[in-house]
N, C-alpha and C positions, 0 to 999 in steps of 0.2 A: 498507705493512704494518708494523705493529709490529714489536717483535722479544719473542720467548718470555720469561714471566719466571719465573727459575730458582726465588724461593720461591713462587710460587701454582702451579707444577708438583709442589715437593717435598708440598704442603699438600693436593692430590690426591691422592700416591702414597699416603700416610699414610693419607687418609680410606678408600682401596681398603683398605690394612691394617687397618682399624680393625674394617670389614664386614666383612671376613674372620674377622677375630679375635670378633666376634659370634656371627656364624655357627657358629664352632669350638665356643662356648660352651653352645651350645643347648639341656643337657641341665634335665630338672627336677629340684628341690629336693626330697627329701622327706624327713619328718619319722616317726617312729615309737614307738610306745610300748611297753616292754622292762621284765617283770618279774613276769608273773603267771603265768606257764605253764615248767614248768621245761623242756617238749619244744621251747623257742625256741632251747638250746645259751645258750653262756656270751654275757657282754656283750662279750668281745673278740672273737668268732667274730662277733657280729650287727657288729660297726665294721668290720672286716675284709672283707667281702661287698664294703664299697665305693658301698651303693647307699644307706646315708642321710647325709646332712647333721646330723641334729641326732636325739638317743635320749634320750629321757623314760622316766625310770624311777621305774616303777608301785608301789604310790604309798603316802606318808605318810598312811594312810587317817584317822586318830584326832588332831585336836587341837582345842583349842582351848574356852573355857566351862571352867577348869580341869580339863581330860583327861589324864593324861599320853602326851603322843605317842608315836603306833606306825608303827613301820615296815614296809609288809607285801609282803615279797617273793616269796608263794607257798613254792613248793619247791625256792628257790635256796639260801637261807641262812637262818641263822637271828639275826635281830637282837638281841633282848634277851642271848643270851650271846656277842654278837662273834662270829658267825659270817659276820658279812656284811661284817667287813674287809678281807678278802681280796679284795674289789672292788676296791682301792683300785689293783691295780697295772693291772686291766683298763679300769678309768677314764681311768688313765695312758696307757695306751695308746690306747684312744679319741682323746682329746684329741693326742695327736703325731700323729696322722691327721688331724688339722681338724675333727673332729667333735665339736658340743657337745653335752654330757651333761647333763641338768637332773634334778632332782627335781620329782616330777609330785605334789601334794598335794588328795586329793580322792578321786574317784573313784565311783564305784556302787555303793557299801558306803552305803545314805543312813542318817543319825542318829548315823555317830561321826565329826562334826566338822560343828562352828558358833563363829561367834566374836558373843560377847557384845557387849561393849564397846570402845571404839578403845582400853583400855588393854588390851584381851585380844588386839586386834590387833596391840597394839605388842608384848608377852609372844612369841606366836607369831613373831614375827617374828626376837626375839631369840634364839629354840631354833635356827629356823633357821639364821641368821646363823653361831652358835658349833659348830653341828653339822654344817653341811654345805658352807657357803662361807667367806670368810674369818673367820672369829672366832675368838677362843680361850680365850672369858673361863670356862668351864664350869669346865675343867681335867678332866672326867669323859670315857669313852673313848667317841670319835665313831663313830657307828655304822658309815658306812663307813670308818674306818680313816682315816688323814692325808690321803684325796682331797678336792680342793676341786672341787668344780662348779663349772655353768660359770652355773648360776642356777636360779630358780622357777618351776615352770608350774601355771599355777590351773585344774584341773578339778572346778570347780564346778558339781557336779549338785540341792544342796540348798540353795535358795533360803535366804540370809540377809543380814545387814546385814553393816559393817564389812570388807569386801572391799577398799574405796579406802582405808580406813588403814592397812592392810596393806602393799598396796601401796607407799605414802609410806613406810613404816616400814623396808621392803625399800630402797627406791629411796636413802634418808637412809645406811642402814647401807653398801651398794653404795660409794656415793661417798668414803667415810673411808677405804676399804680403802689400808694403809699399806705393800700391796707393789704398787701405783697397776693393780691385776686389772681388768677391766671386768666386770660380769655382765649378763644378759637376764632380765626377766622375759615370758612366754610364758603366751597361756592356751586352753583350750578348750571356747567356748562353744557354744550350741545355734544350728541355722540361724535359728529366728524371730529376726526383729530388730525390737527390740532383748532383746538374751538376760536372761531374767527376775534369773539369781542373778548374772551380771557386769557389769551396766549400767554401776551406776556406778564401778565398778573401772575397766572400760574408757574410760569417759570423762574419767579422771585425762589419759591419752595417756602413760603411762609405761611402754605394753608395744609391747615391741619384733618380736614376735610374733604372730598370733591365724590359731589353725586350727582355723575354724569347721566341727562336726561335721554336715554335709549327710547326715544317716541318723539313720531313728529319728524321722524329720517327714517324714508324708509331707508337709505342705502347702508345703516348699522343698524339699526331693530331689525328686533325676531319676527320673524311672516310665515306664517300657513305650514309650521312644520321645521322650519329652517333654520337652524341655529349658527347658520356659520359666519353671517356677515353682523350678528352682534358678538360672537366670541373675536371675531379677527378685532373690532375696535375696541371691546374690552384688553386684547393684551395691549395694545398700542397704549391706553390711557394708564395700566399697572404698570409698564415698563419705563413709560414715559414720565411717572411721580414713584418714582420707587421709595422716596420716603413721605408721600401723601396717601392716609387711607383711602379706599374710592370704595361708594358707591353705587348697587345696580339703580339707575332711576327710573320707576314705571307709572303708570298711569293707574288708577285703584279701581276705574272703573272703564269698559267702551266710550262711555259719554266724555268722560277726561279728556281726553285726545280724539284728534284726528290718524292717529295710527299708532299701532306699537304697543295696544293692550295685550298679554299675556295672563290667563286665567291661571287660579291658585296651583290647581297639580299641574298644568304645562311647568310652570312656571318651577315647581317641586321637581320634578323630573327631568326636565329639559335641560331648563336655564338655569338654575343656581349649581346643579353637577358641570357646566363647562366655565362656570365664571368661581366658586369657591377653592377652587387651588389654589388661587393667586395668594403670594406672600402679605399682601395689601388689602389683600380684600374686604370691607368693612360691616357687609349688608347689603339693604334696598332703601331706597328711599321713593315715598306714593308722593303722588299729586292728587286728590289733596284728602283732609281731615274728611271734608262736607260728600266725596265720594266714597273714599272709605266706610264711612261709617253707612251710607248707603248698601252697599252693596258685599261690608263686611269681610271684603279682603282680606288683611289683616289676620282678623280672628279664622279664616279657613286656612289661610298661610301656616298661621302658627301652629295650626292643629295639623296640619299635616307633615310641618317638619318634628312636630314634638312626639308622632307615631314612627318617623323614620328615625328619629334620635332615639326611640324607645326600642325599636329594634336593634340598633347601634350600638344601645349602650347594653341589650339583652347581649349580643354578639360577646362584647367588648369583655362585659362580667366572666360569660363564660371561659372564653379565652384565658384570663388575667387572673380569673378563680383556679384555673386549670393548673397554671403556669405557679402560683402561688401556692397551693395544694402538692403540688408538684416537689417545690423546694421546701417546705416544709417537710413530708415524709422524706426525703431524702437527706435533714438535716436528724430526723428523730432515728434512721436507721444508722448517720453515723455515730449520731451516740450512742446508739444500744448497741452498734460494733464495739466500740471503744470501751465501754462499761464491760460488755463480758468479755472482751482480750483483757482487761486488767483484771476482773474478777477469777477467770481461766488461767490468769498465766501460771505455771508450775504446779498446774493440776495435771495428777497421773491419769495416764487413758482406763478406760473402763475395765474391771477385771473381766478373762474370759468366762462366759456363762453369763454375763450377768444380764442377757439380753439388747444392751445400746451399742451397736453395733461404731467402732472406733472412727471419730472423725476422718477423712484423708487427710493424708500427710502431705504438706506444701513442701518442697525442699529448694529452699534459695539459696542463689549463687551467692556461694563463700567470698566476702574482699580477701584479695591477693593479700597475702602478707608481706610486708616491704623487710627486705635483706637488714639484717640487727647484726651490728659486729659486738662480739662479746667484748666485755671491758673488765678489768681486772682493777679492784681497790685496795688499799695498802689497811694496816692494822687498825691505825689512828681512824681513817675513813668509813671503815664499817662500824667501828665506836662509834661514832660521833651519828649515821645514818640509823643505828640499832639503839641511840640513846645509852650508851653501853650496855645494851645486851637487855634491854628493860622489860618488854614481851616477849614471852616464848612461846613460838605457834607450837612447840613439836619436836619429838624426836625423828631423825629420817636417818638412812642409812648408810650416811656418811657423815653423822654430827646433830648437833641439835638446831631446828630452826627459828631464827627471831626476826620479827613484823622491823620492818628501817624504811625511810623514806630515801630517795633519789634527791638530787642537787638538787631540782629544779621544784622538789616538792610533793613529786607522785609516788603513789605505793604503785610498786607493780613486781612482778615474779610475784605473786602471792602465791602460795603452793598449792596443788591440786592431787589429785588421787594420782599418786607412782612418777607424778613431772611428767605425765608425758604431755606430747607438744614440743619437746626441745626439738625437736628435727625441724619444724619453723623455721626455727634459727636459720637453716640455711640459704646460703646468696641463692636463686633459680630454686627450681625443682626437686633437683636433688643432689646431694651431696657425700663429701670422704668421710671416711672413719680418722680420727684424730687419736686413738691410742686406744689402748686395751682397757674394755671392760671392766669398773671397779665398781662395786660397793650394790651391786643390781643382779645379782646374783640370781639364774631363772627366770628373767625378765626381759633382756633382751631378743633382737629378732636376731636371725639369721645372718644378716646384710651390715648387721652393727658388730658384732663380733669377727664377723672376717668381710676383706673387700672381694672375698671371688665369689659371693652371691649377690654381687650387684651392690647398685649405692643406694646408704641410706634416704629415707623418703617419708612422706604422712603414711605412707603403708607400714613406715615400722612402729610406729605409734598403737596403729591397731592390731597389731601382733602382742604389745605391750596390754593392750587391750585384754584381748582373748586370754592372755596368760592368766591377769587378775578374776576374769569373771569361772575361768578351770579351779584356781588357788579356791575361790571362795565357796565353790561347791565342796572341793575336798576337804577344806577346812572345818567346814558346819556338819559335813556328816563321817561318819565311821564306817570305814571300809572293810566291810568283811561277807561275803559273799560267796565265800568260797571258791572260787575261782582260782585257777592255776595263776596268777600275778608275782612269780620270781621273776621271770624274764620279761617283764613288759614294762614299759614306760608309762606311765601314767595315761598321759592322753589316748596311748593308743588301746590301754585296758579301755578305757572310756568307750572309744572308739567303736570297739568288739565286744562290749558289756553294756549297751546304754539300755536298753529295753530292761535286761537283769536288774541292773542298777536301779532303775525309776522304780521298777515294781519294788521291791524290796523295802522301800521306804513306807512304813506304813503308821507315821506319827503325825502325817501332814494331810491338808485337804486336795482332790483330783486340780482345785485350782491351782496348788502351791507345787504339785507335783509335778503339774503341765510346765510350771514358770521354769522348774529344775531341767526340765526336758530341753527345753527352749537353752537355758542359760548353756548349758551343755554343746548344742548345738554349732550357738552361737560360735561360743570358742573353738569350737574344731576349726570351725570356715576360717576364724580370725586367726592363728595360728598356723597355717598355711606355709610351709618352707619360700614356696617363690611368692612374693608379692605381690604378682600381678593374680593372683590365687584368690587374694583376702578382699573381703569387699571393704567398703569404703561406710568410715565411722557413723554416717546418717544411716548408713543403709543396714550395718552392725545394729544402732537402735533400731529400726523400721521391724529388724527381723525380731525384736526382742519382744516389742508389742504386738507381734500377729500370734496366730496359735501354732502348737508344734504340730499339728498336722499340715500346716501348708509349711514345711519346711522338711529340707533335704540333707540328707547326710553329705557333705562331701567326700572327694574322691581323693581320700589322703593320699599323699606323696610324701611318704617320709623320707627324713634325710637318710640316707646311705654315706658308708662309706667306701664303697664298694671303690670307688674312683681315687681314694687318699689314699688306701692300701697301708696305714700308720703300723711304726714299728711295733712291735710286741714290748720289746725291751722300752722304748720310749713311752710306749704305754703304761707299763709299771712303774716308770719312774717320775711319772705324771701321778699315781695314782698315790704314791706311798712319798714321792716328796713335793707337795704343792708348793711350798714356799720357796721352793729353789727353782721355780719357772720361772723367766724374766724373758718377755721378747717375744713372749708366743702364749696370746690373749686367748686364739681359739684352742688349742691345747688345753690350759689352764678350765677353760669353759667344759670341754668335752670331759676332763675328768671330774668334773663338780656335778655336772648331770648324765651324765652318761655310766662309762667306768664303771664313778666308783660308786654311784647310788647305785647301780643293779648290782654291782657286787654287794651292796647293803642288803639291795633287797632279798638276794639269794639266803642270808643269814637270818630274814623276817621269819620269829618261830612260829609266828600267826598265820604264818601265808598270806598275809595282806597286800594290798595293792603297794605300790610303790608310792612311797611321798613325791609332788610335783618339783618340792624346792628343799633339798635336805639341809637341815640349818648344821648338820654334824659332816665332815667329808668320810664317804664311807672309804677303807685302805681295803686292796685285796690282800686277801690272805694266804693265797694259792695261785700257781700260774693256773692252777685249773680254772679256779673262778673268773679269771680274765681272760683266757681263753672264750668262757660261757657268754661275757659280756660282747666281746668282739663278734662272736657267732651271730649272739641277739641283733647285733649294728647292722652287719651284713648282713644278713639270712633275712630277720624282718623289718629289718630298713625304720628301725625306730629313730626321731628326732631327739636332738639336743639343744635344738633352740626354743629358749623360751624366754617371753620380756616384757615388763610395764612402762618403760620407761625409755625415751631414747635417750639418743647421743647426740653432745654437742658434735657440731659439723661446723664446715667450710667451706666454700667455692672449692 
């Protein structure tokens, strides 16, 4: 299993914050128009409320076709004698609220204002510029007082030309501003689209706004239920400004319009779920301040989208809490994997008895081992790799061995318990015997000592196996049990004595005694003449860790020679001159374990079991006793192979 990675965890926690932090957001935009009814309270009382975004104030009704421009703000102030300066600090305050204040020019007054010419456009543009946003070229007193707006909004209700030079004219002036201000132009057209008096103005794409008035048509306003002929002119006008936000525009109260009112939960339910998908979508914008506040739209709007954003964001939390909870425990379980594999690793399985009953055993697929051709190095080479000779891991049984690095730098062949593992070495599966047995004397398998039991393999390894874990039992304890053990070979005493043998031990504990059982066991199966017999090294441990009651004696096959028929005479001359065999490994083998240890053992004046690995070669002393031995081969079919260690191989 991998391990956790700590930045696509933190790039998670963030995205959960991000949704959150959307969710917090949810509220709508809205837009309103402030100035024609003096019962709407002042412009700092309408910022103050908290509930719009952006205040259009109503409006520069008179320019343009040489007019001189009027400013008409009802019964707030009065513009031509400076009375509507005093806006200047309710502006101010707007604006430190986040709230942008525009000048709305236009209006429902139809016939005082038209613009001529693009040079009339560009005039108009200029009054503006010095009178209400940053200019200063007039030097005569600005009508509202020293406030700068925050920009232009075109409500154009009387179709005429020179709209788009306007615009350009505004947008050229905007960019020079030399205290580097930003400003928005904004506009409010009619739902048909495309809107007869702002077409081409809006198709400059220089407005950064457009809250399109959905009322007052019925053939795109919403009616008696029907949402489909303001969703059709809603996508027309988001597809048709695809980089202009747009707004829904409605009516705040029945008395606003002549049509196209939509109440707050209609409105909640209906119409903002087919119009808020849009990539564009910006909000709503009311008609007007002085209705709203009447009849408090607004404040039911918001309240009812800020109880559907509050389920939204209950949804949202649980989800994201879910999901976040989620990857958290799943990060704390891969650590506490992690921590006890590394705390666990080369911890023994629990003694038997002792109640914790043993993990299961996983057993994975072994990597192939890639074919190694043996390589041969000269004197100077192994000097020079061994430091001459400077650590010494050990004696082994063909020399002493010392720790040397490889050319390239690596230690490798470290040695292990008896070398096995050399059968590795070989190219494919399995492989030849390369020469006669030296120096592993009762170690080897069957298959390595001669090639007519088949070719060497990882099954001789665990033959090599089995020999060591027999050696180690016979080694630790002393054999005497009285038992007839002239004629029998070691393992097969075993074999026919193990119940005898266990009990008999009475210095150890039932645990230590069960392990002996078991180790016993083990080695019989692994020791196996045919190899397809012995089980396989995992499953040698698997059987080591269970208890000796769920294990089986197998069903020895001992070697015979019933099928060599070997000479008699050949036999004793194996037996009484070993060192003059040359050329014939299995020979040399049979009389080092077979032969002549039973003719040894026949001489044992203790009657003891037979040594597995006689470090003395026993000589017969009589044809009798060689006869008795050969009897012993045939008649009970005792083995002669035994091994820890394989043999190098070949393809």
């Amino acid at each position: 299993m991998p391990k956790p990675n700590k930045l696509s965890l933190s790039a998670y926690l963030l995205w959960a914050m991000s949704v959150l932090a959307a969710a917090a957001s949810d509220d709508v935009r809205i837009a309103v128009y402030w100035g024609q009814d003096a019962s709407e309270g002042s412009l700092r009382d309408t910022c103050s409320t908290g509930l719009y975004a952006y205040v259009n104030i109503a409006f520069l009704s008179t320019f343009g076709d040489g007019r001189a421009p009027i400013l008409d703000m009802a019964d707030h102030c009065d513009p031509p004698s400076g009375g509507c300066a005093s806006l200047a600090t309710d502006i101010a305050s707007c604006q430190s609220a986040g709230i942008k204040v525009l000048l709305s020019i236009g209006g429902g007054t139809l016939g005082g204002y038209n613009l001529s010419s693009p040079s009339d456009a560009q005039g108009v543009a200029a009054y503006l510029w010095d009178n209400f946003l940053g200019g200063t070229g007039t030097g005569a007193p600005r009508p509202l007082g020293d406030a700068v707006l925050d920009g232009v909004d075109f409500d154009i209700e009387d179709p005429s030309r020179y709209y788009d030079d306007l615009a350009r004219n505004l947008t050229s002036l905007y960019r020079g501003d030399a205290r580097g201000r930003t400003y928005m132009l904004t506009a409010a057209p009619q739902c048909p689209f495309p809107d007869e008096s702002l077409a081409a103005a809006l198709g400059t794409g220089l407005f950064d706004h457009v809250w399109v008035q959905f009322y007052n048509n019925p053939p795109c306003q919403y009616a008696h239920g029907d949402v489909g002929a303001l969703r059709s002119a809603w996508q027309q006008w988001t597809a048709g400004l695809p980089s202009t936000t747009v707004f829904l525009g409605l009516p705040a109260s029945p008395d606003a319009a002549d049509s196209g009112f939509v109440d707050a939960d209609t409105l909640a339910s209906q119409v903002l779920p087919a119009v808020e998908g849009a990539a564009n979508y910006g909000g709503i914008m009311l008609w007007s301040r002085s209705y709203d506040k009447d009849t408090r739209f607004s404040v039911k709007l918001q309240g009812i989208l800020q109880n559907r954003t509050s389920d939204k964001k209950r949804r949202i939390y649980i989800i994201v809490g879910a999901a976040v909870a989620g990857v958290l425990l799943l990060f704390l379980l891969i650590c506490i994997y992690f921590l006890c594999h590394k705390k666990n690793r080369g911890t023994p399985p629990p003694e038997e008895g002792s109640g914790t009953p043993p993990a299961p055993k996983i057993e994975l697929p072994q990597p192939k081992q890639k074919p190694q051709r043996l390589k041969r190095y000269t004197d100077s080479e192994i000097e020079r790799m061994t430091k001459s000779c400077a650590h010494k891991l050990g004696h082994g049984s063909n020399g002493d061995v010392y720790r040397g690095n490889l050319r390239d730098g690596r230690q490798e062949l470290r040695p292990k318990i008896s070398d096995v593992g050399v059968a590795n070495l070989c190219f494919g599966r399995e492989g030849k015997r390369t020469g006669d047995p030296r120096g592993r004397d009762g170690y080897d398998a069957a298959e390595v000592v001669s090639g007519n039991f088949g070719s060497v393999s990882s099954k001789s390894d665990v033959y090599s196996y089995g020999v060591m874990v027999l050696d180690t039992v016979r080694a630790k304890r002393s054999i005497s049990v009285g038992a007839d053990t002239n004629s029998k070979y070691f393992a097969q005493w075993l074999y026919e004595h193990l119940d005898q043998f266990c009990n008999s031990i009475s210095d150890i504990s039932s645990e230590t005694r069960d392990l002996v059982k078991r180790m016993i066991i083990v080695g019989l199966w692994c020791i196996q003449t045919a190899h397809t017999n012995r089980p396989s090294m995992s499953k040698a441990v698997e059987m080591l860790e269970s208890s000796s009651m769920d294990l089986e004696l197998p069903i020895m096959s001992w070697f015979s020679l019933a099928h060599h028929n070997p000479d008699e005479e050949l036999i004793q001359g194996v037996c009484e001159h070993p060192d003059k065999i040359k050329g014939s490994g299995f020979l040399l083998y049979l009389h080092r374990h077979v032969f002549c240890s039973l003719s040894l053992a026949q001489h044992s004046p203790d009657g003891a079991a037979p040594r597995m690995n006689a470090g003395t070669h026993g000589r017969s002393a009589s044809g009798s006793h060689l006869g008795v031995a050969r009897h012993t081969i045939v008649q009970q079919g005792a083995t002669a192979i035994m091994a820890t260690r394989s043999r190098s191989c070949t393809a």
